[in-house]
N, C-alpha and C positions, 0 to 999 in steps of 0.2 A: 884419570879422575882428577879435578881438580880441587885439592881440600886447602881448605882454611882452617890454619890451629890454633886451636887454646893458648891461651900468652904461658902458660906453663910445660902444652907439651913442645912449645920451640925451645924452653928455656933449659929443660930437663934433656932434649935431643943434644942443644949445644955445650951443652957440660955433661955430658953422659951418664945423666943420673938414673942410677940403676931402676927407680921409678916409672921408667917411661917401658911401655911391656913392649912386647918380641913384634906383636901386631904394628905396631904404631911406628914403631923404627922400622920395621920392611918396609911397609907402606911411604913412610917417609925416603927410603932410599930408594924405591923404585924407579926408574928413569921415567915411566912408563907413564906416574903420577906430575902433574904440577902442584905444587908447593907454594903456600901463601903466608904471610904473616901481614897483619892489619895495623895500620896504624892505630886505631883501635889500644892495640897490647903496646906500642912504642910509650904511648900516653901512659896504662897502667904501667910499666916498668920507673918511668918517668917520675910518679909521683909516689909510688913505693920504694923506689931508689931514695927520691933527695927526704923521704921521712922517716927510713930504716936504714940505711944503706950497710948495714951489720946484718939486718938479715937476705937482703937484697945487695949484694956487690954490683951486678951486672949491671952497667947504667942502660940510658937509650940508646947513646949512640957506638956504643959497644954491642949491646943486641943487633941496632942496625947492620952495621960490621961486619958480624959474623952472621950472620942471614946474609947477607951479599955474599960472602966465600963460598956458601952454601948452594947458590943460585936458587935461594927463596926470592921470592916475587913479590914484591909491594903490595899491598891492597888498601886502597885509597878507600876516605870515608864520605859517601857523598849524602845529600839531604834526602833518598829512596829509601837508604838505610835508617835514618833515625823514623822514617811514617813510618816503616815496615813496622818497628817496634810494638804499635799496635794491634800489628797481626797475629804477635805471638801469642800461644792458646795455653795455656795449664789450668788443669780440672782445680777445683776451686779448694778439697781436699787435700792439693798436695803441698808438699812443707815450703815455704814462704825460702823465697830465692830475693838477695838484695844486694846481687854482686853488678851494677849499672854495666861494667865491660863484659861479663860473659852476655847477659843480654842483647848487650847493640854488635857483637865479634857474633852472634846465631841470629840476627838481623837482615846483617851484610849476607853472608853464608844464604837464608834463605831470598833473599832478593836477589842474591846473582847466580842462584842454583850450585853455587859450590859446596861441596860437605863440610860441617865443622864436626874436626876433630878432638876431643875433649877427654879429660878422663874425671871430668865432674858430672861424677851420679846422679846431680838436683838438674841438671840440663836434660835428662831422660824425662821427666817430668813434665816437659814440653811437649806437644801435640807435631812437632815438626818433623819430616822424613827424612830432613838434610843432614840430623846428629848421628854421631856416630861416637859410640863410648869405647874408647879404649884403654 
């Protein structure tokens, strides 16, 4: 399977935040799986880093870093992924999503048919079959 993660469940894998559940670390260790991180999440660490970086330590290119040790796999952002954006479907009922990166990181994910991995409950919300809540 080839998934793309949420910029929090690479961030929580790489510091072993007890947060990340039993699901999502197998899945992440399986050899079996390829493994993605988006430049997408390099961006959000980027500009959560240099405007908290008290609550964010890990900068970008320290994520970068440790995603390479990791043999996580780059995923580039190309101009498919920002049209795809509006393909994404949520019933018009459901609770108002205004995070711009989980958006265009389940974009990418469905324009290239990879799974995104997430463990934000407002991404189920979404009409797409590529999520995957963990």
């Amino acid at each position: 399977m080839k998934i793309l993660c949420d910029t929090h469940i690479i961030i929580w894998y790489l510091t072993g935040d007890n947060r990340l559940s039993t699901k999502a670390r197998n899945l992440i260790d399986n050899q079996n799986n390829e493994i993605f991180y988006s430049l997408v999440s390099v961006w959000e660490i980027a500009i959560k880093h240099g405007l908290k970086p008290d609550k964010l330590s890990l900068s970008a290119q320290s994520f970068i870093s440790f995603c390479a040790e990791q043999d996580f796999r780059e995923f580039p952002l190309h101009q498919k992924h920002i049209f795809t954006l509006d393909t994404l479907s949520r019933p018009d009922n459901a609770p108002e999503h205004h995070d711009p990166f989980d958006r265009l990181l389940l974009s990418q994910a469905k324009a290239d048919g990879l799974t995104f991995m997430t463990h934000d409950t407002s991404i189920s919300f979404y009409y797409e079959p590529c999520v995957m809540i963990v």
